[in-house]
Biopython code that builds the backbone (N, CA, C, O; Angstrom):
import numpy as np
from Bio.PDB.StructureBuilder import StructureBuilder

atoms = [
    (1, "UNK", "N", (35.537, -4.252, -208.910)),
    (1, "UNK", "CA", (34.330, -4.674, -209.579)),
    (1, "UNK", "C", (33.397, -5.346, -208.583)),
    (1, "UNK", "O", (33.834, -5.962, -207.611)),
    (2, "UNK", "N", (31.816, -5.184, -208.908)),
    (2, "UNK", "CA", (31.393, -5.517, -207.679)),
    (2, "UNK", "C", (30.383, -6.824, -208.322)),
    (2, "UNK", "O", (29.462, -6.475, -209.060)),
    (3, "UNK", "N", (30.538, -8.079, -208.081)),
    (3, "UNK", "CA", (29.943, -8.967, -208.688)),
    (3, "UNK", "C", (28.410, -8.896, -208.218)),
    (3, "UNK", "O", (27.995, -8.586, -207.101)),
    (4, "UNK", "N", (27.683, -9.258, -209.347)),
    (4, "UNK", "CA", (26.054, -9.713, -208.811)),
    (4, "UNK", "C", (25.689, -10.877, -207.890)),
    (4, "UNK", "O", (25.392, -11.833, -208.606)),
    (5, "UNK", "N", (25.595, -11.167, -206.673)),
    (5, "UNK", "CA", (25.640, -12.056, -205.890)),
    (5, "UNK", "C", (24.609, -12.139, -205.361)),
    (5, "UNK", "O", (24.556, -11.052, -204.786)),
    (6, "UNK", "N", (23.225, -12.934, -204.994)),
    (6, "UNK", "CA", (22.020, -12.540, -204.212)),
    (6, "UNK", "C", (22.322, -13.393, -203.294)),
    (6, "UNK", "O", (21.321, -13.394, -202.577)),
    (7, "UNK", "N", (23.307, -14.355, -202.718)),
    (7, "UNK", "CA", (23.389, -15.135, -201.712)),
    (7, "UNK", "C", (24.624, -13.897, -200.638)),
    (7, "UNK", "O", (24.947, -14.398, -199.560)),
    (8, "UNK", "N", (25.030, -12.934, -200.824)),
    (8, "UNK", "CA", (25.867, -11.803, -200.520)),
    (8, "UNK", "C", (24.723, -11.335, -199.775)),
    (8, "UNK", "O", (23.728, -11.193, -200.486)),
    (9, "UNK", "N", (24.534, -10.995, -198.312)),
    (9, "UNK", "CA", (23.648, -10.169, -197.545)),
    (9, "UNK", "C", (23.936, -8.786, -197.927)),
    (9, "UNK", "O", (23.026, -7.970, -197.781)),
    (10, "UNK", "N", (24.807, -8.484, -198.287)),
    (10, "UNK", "CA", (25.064, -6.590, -198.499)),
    (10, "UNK", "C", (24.511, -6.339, -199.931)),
    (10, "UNK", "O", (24.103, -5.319, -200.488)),
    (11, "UNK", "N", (24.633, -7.528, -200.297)),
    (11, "UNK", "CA", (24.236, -6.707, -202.185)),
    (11, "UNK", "C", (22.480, -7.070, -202.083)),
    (11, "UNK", "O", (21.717, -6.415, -202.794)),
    (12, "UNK", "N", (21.952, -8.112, -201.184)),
    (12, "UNK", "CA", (20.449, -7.749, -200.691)),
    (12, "UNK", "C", (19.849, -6.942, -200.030)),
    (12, "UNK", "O", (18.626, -6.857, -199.920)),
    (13, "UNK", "N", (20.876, -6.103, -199.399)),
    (13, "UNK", "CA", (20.259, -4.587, -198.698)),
    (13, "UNK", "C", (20.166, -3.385, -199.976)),
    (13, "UNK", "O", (19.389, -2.443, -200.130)),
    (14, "UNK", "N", (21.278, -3.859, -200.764)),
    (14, "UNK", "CA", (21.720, -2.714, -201.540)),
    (14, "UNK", "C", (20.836, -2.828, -202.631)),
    (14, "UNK", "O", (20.881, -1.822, -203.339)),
    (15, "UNK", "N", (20.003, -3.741, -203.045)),
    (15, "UNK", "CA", (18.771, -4.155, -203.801)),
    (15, "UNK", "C", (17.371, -3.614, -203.140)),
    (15, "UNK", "O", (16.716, -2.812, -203.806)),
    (16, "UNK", "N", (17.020, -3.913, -202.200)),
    (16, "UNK", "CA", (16.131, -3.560, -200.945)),
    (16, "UNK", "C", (15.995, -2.079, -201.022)),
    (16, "UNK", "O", (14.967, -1.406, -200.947)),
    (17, "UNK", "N", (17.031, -1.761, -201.160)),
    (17, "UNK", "CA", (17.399, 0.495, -200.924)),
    (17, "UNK", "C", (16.417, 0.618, -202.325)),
    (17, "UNK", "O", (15.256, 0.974, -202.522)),
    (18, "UNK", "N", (17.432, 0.168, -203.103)),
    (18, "UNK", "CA", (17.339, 0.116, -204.512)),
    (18, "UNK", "C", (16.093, 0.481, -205.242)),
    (18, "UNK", "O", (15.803, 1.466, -205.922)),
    (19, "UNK", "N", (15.220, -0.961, -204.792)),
    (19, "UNK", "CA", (13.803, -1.081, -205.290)),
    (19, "UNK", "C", (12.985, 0.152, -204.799)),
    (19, "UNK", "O", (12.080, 0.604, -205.500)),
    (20, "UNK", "N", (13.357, 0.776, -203.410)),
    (20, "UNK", "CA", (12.777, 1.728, -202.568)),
    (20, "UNK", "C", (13.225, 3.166, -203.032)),
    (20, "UNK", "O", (12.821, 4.117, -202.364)),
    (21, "UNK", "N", (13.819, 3.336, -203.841)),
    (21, "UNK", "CA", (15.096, 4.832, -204.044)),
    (21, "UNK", "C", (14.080, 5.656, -205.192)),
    (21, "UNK", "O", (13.776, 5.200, -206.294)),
    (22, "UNK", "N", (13.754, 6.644, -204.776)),
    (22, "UNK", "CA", (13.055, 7.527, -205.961)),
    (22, "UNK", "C", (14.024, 7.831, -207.467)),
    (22, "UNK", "O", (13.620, 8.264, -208.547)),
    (23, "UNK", "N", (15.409, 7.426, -207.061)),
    (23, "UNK", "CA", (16.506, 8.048, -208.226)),
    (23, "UNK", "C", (16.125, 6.953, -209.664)),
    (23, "UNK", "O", (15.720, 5.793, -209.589)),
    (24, "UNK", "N", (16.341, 7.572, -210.644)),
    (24, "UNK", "CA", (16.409, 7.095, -211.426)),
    (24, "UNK", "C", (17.199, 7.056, -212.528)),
    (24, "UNK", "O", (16.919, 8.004, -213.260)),
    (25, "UNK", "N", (18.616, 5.938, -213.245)),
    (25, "UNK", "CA", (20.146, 6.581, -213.166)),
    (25, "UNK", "C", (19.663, 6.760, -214.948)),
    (25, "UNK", "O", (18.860, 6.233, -215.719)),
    (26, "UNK", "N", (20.605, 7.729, -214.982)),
    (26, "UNK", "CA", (20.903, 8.109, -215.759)),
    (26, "UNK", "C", (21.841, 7.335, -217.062)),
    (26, "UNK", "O", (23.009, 7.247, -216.684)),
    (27, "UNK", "N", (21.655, 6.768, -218.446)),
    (27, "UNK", "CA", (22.488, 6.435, -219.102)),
    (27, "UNK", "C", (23.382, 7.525, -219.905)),
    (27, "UNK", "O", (22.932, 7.897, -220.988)),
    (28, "UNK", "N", (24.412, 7.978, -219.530)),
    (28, "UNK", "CA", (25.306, 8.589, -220.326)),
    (28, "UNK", "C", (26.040, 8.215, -221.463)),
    (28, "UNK", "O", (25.976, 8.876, -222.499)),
    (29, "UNK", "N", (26.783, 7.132, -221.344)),
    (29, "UNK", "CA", (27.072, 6.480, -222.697)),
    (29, "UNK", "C", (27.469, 4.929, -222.770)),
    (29, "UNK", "O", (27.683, 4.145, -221.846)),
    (30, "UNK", "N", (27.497, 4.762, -223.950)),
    (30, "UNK", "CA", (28.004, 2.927, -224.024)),
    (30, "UNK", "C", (29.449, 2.582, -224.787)),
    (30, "UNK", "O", (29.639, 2.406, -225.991)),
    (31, "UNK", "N", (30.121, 2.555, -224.011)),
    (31, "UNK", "CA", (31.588, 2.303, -224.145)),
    (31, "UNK", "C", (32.056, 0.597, -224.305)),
    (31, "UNK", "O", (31.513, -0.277, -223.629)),
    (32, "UNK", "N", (32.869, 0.385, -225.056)),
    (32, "UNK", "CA", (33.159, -0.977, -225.413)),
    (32, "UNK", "C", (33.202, -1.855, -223.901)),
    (32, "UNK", "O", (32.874, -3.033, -223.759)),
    (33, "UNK", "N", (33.609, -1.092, -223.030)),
    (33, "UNK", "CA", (33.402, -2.179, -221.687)),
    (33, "UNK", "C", (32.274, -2.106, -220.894)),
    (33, "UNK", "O", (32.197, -2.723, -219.832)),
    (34, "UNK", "N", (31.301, -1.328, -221.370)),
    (34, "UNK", "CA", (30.479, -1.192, -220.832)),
    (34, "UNK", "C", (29.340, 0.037, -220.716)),
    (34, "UNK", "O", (29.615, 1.163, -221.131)),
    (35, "UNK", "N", (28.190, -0.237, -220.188)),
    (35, "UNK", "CA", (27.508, 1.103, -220.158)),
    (35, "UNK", "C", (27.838, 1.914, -218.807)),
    (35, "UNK", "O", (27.948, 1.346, -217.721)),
    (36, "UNK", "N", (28.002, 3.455, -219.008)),
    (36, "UNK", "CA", (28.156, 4.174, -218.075)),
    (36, "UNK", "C", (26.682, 5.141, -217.433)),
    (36, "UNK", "O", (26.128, 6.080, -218.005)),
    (37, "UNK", "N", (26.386, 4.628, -216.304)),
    (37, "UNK", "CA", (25.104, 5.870, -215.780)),
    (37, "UNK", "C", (25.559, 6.449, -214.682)),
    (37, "UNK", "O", (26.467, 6.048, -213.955)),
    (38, "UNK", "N", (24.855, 7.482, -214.567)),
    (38, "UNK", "CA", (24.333, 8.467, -213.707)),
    (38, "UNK", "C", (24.003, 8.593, -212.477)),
    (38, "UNK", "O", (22.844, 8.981, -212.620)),
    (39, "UNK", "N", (24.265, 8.526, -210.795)),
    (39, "UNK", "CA", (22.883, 7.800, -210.074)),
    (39, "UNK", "C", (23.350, 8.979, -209.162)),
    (39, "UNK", "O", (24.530, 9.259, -208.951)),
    (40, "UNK", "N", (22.398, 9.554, -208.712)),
    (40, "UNK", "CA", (22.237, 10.666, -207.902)),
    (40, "UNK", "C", (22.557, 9.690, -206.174)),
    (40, "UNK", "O", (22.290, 8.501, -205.999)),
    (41, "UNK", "N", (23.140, 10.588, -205.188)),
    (41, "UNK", "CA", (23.204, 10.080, -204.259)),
    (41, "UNK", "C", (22.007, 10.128, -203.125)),
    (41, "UNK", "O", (21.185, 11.009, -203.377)),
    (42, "UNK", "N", (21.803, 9.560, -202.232)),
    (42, "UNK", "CA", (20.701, 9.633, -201.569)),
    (42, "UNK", "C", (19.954, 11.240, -201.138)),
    (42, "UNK", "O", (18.762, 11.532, -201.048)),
    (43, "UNK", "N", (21.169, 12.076, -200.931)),
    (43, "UNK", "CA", (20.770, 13.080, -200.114)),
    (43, "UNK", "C", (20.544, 14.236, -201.477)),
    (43, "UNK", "O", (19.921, 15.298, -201.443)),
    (44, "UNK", "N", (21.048, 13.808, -202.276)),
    (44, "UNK", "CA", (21.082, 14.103, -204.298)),
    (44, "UNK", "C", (22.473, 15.117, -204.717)),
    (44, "UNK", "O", (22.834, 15.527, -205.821)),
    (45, "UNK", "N", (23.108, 15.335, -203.247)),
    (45, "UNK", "CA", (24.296, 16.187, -202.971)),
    (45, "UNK", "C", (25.464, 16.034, -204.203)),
    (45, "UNK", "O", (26.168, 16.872, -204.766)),
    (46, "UNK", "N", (25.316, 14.440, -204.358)),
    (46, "UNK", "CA", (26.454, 13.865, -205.415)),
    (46, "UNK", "C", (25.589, 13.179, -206.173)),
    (46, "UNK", "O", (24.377, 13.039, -206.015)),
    (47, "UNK", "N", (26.641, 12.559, -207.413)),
    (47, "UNK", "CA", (26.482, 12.341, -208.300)),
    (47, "UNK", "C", (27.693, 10.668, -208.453)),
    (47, "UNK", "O", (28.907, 10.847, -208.363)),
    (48, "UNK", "N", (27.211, 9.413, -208.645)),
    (48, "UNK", "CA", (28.044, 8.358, -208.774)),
    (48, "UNK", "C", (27.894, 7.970, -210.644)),
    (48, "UNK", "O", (27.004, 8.113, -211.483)),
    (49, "UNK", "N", (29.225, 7.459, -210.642)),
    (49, "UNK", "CA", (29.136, 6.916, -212.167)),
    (49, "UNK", "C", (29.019, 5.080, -211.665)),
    (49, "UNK", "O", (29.600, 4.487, -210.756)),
    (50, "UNK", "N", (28.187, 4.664, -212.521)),
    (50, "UNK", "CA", (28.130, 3.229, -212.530)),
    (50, "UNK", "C", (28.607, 2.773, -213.849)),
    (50, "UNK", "O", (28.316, 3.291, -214.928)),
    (51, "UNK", "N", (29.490, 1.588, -213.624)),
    (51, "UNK", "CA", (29.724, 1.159, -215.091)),
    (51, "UNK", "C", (29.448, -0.234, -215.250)),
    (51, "UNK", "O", (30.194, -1.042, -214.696)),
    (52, "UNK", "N", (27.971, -0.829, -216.286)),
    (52, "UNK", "CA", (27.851, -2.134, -215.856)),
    (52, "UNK", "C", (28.306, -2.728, -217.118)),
    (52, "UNK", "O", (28.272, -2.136, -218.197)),
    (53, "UNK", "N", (28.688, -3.795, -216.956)),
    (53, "UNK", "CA", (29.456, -4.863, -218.034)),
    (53, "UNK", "C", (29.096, -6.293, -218.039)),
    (53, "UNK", "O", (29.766, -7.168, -217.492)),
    (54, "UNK", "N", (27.636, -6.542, -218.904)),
    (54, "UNK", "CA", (27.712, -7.876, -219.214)),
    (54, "UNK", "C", (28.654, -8.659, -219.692)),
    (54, "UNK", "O", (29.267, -8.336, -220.710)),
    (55, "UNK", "N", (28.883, -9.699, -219.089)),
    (55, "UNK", "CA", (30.088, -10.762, -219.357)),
    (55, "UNK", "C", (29.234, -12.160, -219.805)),
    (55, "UNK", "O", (28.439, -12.882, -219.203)),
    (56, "UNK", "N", (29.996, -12.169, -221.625)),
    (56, "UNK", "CA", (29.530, -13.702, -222.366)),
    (56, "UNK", "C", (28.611, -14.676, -221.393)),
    (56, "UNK", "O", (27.485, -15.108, -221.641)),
    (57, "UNK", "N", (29.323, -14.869, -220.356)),
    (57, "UNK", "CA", (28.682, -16.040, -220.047)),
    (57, "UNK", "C", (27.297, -16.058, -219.073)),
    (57, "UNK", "O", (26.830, -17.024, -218.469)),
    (58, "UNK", "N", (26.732, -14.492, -219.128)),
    (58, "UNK", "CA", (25.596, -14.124, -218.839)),
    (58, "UNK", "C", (26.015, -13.912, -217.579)),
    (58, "UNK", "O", (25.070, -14.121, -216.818)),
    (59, "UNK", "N", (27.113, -13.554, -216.927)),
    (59, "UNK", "CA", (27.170, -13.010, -215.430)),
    (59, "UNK", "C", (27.473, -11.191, -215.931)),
    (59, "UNK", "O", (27.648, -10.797, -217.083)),
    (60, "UNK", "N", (27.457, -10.387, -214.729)),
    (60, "UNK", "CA", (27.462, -9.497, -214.845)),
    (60, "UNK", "C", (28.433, -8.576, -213.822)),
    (60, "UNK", "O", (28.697, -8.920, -212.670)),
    (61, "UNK", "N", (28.799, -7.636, -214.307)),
    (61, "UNK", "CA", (30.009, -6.866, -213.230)),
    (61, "UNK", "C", (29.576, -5.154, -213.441)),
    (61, "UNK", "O", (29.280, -4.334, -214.311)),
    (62, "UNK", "N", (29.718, -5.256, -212.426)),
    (62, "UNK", "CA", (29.381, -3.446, -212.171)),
    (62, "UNK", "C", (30.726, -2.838, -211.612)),
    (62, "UNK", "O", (31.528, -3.604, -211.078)),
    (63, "UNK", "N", (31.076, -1.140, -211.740)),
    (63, "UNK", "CA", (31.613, -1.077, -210.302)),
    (63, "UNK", "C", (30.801, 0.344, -210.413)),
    (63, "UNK", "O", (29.839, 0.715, -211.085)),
    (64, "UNK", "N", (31.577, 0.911, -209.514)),
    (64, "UNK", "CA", (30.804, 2.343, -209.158)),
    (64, "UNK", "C", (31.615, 3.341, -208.000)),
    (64, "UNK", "O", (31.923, 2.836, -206.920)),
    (65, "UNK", "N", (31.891, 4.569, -208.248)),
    (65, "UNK", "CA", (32.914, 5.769, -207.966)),
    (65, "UNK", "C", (32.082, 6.200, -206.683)),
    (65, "UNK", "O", (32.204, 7.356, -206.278)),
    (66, "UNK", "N", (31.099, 5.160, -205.922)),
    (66, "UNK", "CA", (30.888, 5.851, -204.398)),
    (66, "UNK", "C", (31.905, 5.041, -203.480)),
    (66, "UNK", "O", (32.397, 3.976, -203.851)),
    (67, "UNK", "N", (32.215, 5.709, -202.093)),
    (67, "UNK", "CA", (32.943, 5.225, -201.142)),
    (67, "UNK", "C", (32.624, 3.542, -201.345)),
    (67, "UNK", "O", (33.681, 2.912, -201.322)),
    (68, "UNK", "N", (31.638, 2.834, -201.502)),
    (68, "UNK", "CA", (31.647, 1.423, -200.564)),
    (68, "UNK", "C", (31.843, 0.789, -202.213)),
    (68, "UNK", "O", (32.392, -0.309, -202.307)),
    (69, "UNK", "N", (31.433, 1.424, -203.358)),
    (69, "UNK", "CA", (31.618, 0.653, -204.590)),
    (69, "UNK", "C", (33.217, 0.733, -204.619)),
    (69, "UNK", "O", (33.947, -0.256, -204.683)),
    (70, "UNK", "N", (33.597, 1.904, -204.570)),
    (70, "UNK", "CA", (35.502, 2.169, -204.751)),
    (70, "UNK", "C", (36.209, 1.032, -203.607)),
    (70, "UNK", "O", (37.425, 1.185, -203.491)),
    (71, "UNK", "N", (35.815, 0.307, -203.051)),
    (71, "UNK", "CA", (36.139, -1.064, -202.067)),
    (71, "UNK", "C", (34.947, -2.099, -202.507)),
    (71, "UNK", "O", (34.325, -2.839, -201.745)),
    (72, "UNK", "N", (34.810, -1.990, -203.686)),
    (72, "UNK", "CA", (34.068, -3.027, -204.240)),
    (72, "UNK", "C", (33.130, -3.506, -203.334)),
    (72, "UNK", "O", (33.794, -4.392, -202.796)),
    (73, "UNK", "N", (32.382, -3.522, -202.963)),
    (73, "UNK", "CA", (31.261, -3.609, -201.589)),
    (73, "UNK", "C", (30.039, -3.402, -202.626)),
    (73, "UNK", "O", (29.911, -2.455, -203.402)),
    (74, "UNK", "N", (28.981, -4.743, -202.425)),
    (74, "UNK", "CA", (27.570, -4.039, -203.087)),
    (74, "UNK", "C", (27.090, -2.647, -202.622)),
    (74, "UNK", "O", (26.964, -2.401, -201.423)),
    (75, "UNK", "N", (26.777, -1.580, -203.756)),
    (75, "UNK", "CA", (26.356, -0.652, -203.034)),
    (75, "UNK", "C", (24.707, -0.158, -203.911)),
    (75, "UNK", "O", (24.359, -0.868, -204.855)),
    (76, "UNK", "N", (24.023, 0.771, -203.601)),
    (76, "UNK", "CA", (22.453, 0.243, -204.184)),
    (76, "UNK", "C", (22.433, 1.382, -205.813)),
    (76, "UNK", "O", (21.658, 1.257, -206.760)),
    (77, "UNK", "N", (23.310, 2.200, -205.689)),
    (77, "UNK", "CA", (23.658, 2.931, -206.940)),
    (77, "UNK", "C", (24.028, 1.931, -207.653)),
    (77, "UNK", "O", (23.534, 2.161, -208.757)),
    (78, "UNK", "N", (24.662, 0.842, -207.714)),
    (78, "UNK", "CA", (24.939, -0.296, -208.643)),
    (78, "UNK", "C", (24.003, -1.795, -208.523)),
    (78, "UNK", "O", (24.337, -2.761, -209.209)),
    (79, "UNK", "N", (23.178, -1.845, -207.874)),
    (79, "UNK", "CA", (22.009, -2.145, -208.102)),
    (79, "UNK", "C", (20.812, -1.652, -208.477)),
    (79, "UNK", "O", (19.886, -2.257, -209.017)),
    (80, "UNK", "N", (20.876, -0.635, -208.193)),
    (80, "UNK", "CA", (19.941, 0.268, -209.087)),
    (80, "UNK", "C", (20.029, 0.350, -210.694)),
    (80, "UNK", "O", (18.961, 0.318, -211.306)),
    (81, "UNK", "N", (20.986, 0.433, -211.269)),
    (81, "UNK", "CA", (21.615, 0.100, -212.505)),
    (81, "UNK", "C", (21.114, -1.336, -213.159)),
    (81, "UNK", "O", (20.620, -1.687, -214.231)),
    (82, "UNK", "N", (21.602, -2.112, -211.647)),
    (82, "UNK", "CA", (21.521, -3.489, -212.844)),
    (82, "UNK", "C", (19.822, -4.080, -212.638)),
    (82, "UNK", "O", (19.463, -5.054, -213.300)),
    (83, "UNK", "N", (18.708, -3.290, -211.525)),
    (83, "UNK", "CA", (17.804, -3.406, -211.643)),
    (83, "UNK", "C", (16.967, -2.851, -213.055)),
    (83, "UNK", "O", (16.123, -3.496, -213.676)),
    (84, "UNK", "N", (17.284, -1.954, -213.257)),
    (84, "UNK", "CA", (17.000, -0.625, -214.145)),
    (84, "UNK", "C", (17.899, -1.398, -216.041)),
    (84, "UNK", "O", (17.482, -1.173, -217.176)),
    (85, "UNK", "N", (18.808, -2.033, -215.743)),
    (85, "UNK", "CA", (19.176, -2.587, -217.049)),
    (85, "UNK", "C", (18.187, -4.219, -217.485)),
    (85, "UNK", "O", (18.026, -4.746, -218.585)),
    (86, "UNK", "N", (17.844, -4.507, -216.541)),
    (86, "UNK", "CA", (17.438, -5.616, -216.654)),
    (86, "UNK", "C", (16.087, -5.851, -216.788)),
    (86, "UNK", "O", (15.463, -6.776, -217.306)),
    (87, "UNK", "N", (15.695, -4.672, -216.130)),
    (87, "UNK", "CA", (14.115, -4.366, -216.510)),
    (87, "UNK", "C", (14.045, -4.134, -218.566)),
    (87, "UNK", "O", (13.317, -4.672, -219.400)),
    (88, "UNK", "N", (14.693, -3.537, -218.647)),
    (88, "UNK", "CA", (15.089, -2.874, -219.703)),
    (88, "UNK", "C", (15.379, -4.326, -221.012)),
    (88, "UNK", "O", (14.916, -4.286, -222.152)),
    (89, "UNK", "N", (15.993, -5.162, -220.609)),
    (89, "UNK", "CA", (16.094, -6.189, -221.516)),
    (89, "UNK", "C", (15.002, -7.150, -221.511)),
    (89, "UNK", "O", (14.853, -7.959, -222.427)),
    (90, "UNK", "N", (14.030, -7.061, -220.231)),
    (90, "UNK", "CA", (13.234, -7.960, -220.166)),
    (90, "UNK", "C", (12.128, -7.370, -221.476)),
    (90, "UNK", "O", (11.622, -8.073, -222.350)),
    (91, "UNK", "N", (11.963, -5.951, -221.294)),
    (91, "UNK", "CA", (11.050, -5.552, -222.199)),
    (91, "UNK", "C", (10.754, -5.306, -223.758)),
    (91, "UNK", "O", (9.858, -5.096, -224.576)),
    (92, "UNK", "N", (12.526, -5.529, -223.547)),
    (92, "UNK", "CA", (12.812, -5.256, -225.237)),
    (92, "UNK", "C", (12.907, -7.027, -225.696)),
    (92, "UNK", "O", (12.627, -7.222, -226.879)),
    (93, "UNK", "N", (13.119, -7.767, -225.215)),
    (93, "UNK", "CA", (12.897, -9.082, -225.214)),
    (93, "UNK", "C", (11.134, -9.844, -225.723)),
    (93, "UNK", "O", (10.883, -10.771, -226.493)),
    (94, "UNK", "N", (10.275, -9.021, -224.953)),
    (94, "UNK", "CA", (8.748, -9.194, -224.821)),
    (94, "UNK", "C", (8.275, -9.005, -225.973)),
    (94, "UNK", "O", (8.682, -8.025, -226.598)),
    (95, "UNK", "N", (7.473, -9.721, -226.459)),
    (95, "UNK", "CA", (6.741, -9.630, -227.933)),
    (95, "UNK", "C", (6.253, -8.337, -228.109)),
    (95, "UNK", "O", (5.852, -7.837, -227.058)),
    (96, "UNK", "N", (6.185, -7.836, -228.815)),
    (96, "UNK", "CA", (5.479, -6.330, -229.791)),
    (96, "UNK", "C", (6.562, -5.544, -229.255)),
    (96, "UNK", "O", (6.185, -4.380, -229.119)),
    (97, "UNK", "N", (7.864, -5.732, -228.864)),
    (97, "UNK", "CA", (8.231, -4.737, -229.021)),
    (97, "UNK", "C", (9.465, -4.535, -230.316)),
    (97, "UNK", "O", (9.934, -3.422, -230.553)),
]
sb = StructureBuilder()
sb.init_structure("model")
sb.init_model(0)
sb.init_chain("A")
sb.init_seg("    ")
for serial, (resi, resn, name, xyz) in enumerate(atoms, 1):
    if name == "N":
        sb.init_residue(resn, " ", resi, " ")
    sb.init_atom(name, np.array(xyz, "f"), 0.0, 1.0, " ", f" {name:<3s}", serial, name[0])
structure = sb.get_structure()
């Protein structure tokens, strides 16, 4: 599992990619532990599953089926996710919606 850490220099590169990455992941489904997406790989060759899992106490856990996520390592397919989920709550949060 790859924790959300912004004091972690690797999970700030992997944010950095992230914000910069034309991909945009895919939600496939929402499973009791979590939501599962989609995220195309850089070169678009592959295909990673991300699975993110808010935890009660408002922290959050991802992992993700690429080489550096499968060694739990921030990687930007799972920041991409939790950029892309969080955008997502901010808006449904926002008045009129």
């Amino acid at each position: 599992m790859i924790r959300v850490d912004f004091s972690d220099e690797r999970w700030l590169r992997a944010m950095q990619k992230a914000v910069t990455s034309p991909v945009t992941p895919e939600l496939r489904e929402v499973k009791p532990l979590g939501r599962v997406y989609a995220v195309s790989s850089s070169s678009g060759e592959d295909t990673y599953l991300v699975v993110l899992q808010p935890l009660p106490d408002g922290r959050t856990l991802l992992s993700c089926n690429c080489p550096a996520g499968t060694h739990d390592r921030p990687c930007w397919h799972a920041a991409l996710v939790w950029l892309t989920w969080s955008r997502e709550a901010v808006e449904k949060a926002s008045p009129g919606h």
